[in-house]
N, C-alpha and C positions, 0 to 999 in steps of 0.2 A: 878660497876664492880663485886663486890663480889656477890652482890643479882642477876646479870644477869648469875655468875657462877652457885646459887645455882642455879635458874631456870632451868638450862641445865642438871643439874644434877636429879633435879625430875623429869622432863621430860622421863627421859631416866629408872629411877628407877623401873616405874611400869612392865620393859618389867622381870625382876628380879621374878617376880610373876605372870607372864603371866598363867601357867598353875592352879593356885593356888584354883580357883573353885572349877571345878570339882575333881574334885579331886584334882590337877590343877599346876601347877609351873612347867640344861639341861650344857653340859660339852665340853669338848673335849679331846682328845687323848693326852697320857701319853709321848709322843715323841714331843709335841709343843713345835717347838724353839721361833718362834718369832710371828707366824700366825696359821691361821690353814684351814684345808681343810676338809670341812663337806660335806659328800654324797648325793648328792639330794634326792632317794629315802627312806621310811619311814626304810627300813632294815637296811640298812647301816648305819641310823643317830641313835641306836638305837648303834652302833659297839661303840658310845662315851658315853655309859653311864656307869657307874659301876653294877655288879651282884648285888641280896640282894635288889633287893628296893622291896617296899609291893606293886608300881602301877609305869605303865610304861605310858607315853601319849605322841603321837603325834598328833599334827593338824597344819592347813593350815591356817594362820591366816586372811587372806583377805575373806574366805570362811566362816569361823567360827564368824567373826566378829560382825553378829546380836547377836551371843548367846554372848557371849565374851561383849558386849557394857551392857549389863544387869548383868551382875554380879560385884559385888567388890571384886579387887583383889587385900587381904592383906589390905583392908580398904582403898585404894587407885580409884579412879572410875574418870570418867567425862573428863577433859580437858589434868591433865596428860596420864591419860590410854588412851586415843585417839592418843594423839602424840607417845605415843610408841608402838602401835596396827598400827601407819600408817609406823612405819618403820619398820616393820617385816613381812616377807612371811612366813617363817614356823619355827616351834620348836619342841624338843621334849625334853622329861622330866622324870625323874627318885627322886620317894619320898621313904624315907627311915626313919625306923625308929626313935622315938625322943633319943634313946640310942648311935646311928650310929653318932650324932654328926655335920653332913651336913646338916641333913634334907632334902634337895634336889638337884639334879644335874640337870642345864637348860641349852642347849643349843640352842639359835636362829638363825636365817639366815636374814639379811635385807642387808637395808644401814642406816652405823650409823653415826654419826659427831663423827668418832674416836680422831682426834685432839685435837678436841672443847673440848669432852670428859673429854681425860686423863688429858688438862690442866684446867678444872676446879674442877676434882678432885687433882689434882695437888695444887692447892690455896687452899684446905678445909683441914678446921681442922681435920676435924672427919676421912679421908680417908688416910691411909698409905700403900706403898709400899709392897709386903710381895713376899716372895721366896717360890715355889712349892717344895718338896718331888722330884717330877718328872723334876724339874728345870727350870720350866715356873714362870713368875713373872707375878703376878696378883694386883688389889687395895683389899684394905679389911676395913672395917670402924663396929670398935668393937662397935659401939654404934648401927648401926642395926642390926649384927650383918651379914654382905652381903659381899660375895667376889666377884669380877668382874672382868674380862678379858672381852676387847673388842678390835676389829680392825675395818676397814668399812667395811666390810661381816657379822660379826659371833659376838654373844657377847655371855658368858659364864657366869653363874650366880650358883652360891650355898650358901649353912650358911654357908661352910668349905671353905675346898681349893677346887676351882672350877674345877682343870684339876684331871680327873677319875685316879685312880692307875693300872689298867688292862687295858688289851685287849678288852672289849667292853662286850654288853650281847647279847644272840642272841634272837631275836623274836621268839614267838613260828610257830609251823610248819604253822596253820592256817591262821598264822595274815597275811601272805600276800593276800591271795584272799578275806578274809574276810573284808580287811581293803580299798579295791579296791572302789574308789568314795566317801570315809569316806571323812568329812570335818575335824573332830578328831576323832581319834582312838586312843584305848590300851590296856593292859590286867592286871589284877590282880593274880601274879602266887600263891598267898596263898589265894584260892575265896571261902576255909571252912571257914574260921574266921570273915571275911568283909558279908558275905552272911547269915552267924550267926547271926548277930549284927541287920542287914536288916530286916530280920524276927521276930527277939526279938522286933524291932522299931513296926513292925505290931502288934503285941500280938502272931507270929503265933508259936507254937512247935515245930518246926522241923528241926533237923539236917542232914544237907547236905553234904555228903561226895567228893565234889565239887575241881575235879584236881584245873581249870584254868579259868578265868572269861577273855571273850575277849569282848568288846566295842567298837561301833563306829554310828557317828553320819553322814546321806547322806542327800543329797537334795531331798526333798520327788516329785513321777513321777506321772503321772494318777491320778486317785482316790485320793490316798493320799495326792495331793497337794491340795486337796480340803477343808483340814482341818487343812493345816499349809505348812510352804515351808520342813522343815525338817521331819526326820522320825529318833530313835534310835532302835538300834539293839543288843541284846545278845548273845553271843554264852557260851553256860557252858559246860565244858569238865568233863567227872563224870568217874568212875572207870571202869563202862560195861555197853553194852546194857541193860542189866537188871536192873543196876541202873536207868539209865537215863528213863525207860519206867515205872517204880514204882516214879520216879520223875513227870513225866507227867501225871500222873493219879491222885498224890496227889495234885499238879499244876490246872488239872481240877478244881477242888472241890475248890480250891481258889478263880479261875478265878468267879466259878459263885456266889462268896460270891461279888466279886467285881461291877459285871455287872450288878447288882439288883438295878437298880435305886430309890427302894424303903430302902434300906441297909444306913446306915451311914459307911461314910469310918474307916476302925480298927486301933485300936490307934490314929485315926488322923491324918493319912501320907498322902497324896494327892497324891504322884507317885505312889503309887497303883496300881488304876484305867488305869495307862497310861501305866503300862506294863503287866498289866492281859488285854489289848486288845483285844486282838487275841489270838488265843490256841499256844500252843508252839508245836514247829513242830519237831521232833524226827530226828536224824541225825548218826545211830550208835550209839556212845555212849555220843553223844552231845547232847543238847536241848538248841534251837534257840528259843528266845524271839522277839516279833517287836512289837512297836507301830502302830498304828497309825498318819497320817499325823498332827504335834504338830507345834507350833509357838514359836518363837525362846525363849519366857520367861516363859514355859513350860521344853523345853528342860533344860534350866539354872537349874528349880527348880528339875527336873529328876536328875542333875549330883549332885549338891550341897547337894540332899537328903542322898549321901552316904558319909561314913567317910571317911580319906584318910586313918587314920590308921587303923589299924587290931586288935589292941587291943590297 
């Protein structure tokens, strides 16, 4: 009985670090009496996360699921991460600095074995009861240091207390049409620091005076499926058109350092090459990134390549 609790309990653990990848690892509302009611839409589900995080992510998990089955999430991969990827449709997710204390806020959407659940953490040592701030009662188990709220809808995951203390954060203006067919999406609201760090990994100089990094990953159409079912996509939001057009000019001059099949990749980085594809295409004071049509353990190495943190 014990060893068929704990089973149930691992089972269920890796959905804790679903976003943990890519960036990768989600909450609910500060008013949760006993359940909770999350938005289907990516804006809305987005209204249950806390302000302040360094990266925000949504995705579709049935959709996401080739890239998502290639990566290790939290060291965790294979037969648990299958079983909690099949009981989950969608999450989104809020990573926050290693100061901030949480680390991350996750909320999911499936159907869970809530019963099975709370009474096999119920019989474990490692997992005690604990009282929300906000007055929701969640598990919390100091030894992984995971807190968890779940019902048969929604399960809510963080390193703190899982239920958010605010009103929610809102998406930027963009992310909704931007995010439109995305399998996952989401944005980086401090994309000078993380986009720093990106180029430092290249060898490459240059400081990017970078508002906002929006992301998202679609089922590659036409041509492009010809060289992977997926396709990701950039948007960077920069100060003025004059930035962004003195960005894309120095961006040129990268791209054809990369496209030289006769060039060795700089520093070493392999995503590179996959997002100097194409030119980047000027947008006002945005510049739009796209790959080319990529396959789903391409994609993985694309996301994994960036840091979650900012510093």
């Amino acid at each position: 009985m014990v060893r068929k609790n704990q089973e149930t309990i691992n089972a269920f653990l890796p959905v804790c670090v679903l976003a943990s990848s890519f960036i990768m690892l989600l909450a609910s509302c500060a008013t949760v009496p006993g359940t909770v009611a999350l938005a289907e839409d990516a804006g809305d589900a987005f209204a249950f996360l806390d302000p302040g995080g360094l990266v925000y992510v949504t995705l579709d998990a049935p959709q996401s699921r080739p890239i998502l089955d290639r990566v290790s999430l939290g060291g965790i991969k294979g037969n648990q991460l299958a079983q909690a990827l099949d009981m989950t449709d969608t999450a989104a997710a809020a990573f926050y600095s290693p100061e901030d204390g949480r680390g991350f806020l996750l909320a999911a959407r499936g159907r869970y074995p809530s019963s099975r659940l709370r009474f096999s953490l119920g019989l474990s040592a490692d997992w005690k009861k604990k009282r929300s701030e906000t007055g929701g009662r969640y598990w919390r188990s100091e030894k992984d240091r995971l807190s968890v709220y779940v019902d048969s809808r929604y399960a809510l995951i963080s390193g703190g207390d899982p239920f958010p203390h605010t009103g929610g954060v809102a998406a930027p203006e963009c992310f909704g049409e931007f995010s439109k067919g995305a399998v996952l999406a989401g944005w980086v609201p401090d994309a000078e620091s993380l986009i720093g760090r990106f180029l430092a990994d290249m060898a490459i100089p240059l400081l990017i005076p970078a508002d906002l990094l929006v992301f998202g990953v679609y089922p590659a159409e036409g041509d492009a499926a010809n060289s992977g079912p997926f396709f990701a996509k950039l948007r960077l939001e920069l100060p003025s058109p004059s930035h962004a057009g003195a960005l894309m000019s120095m961006l040129a001059m990268v791209r054809s350092y990369f496209v030289n099949p006769d060039l060795p990749e700089a520093g070493g980085f392999p995503p590179a090459p996959l997002l100097f594809a194409n030119v980047p295409i000027q947008d006002g004071s945005s510049l739009i990134l796209r790959t080319d049509g990529m396959d789903a353990e391409k994609i993985a190495l694309l996301f994994t390549a960036f840091p979650v943190y900012s510093k």
